[in-house]
C-alpha positions in Angstrom: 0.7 9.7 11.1 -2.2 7.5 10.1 -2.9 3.9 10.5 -5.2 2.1 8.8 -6.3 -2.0 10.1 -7.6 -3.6 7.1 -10.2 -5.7 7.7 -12.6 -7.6 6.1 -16.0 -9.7 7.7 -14.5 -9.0 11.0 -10.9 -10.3 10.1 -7.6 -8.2 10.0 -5.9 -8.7 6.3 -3.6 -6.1 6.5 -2.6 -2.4 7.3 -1.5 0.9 5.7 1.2 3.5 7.9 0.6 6.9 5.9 1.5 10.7 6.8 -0.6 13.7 4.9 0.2 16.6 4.3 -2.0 19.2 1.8 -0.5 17.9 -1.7 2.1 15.2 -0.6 0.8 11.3 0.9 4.0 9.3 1.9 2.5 5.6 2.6 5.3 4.5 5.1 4.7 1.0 5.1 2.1 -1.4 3.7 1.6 -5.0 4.7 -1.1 -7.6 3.8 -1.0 -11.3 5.8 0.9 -13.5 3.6 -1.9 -16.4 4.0 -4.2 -13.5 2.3 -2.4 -12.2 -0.5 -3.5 -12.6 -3.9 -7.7 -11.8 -3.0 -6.9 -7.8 -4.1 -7.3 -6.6 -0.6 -3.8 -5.0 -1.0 -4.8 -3.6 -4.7 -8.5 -2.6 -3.2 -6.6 -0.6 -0.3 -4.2 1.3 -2.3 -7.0 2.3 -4.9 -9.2 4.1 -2.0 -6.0 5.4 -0.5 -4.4 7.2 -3.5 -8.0 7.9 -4.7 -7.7 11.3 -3.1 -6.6 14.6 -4.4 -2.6 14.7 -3.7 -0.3 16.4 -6.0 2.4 14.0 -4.7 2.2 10.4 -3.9 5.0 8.7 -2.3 5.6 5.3 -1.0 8.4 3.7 0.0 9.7 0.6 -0.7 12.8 -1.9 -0.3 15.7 -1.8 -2.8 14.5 -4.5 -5.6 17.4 -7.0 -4.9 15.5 -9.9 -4.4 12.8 -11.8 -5.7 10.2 -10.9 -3.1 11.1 -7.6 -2.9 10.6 -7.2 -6.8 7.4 -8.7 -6.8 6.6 -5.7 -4.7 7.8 -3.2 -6.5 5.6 -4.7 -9.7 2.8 -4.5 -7.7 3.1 -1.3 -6.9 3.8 -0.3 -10.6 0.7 -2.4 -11.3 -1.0 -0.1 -9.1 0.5 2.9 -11.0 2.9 3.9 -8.8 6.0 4.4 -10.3 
């Protein structure tokens, strides 16, 4: 198990939870702070991340029943996870 602090001119924004394996990256969970959303440090992050040579990438992610947890998921598709 990885983690990863995201952090930017000394400030934590965010961090990444993430196993490896040799083909398969499973990012466990994935938060950016709220007050920083929106300044692509969450898009930035996942592009260095996925950026690597995996046959597989998983992440996982709350059912879509609500409105926050479908802006999510179209981030993530944004992102071009599927």
């Amino acid at each position: 198990m990885h983690l990863c602090a995201l952090v930017t001119a000394n400030q934590l924004v965010g961090f990444i939870i993430y196993w490896q394996w040799p083909d398969v990256l499973f990012i466990e969970h994935f938060a950016i702070d709220p007050a920083l959303r929106g300044q692509q440090f969450g898009q930035q992050a996942l592009a260095q991340l996925v950026r690597t040579d995996y046959t597989h990438v998983i992440l996982e992610v709350e059912r879509p029943e609500d409105e926050t947890s479908q802006r999510r998921v179209r981030f993530y598709e944004r992102q071009g996870l599927p």
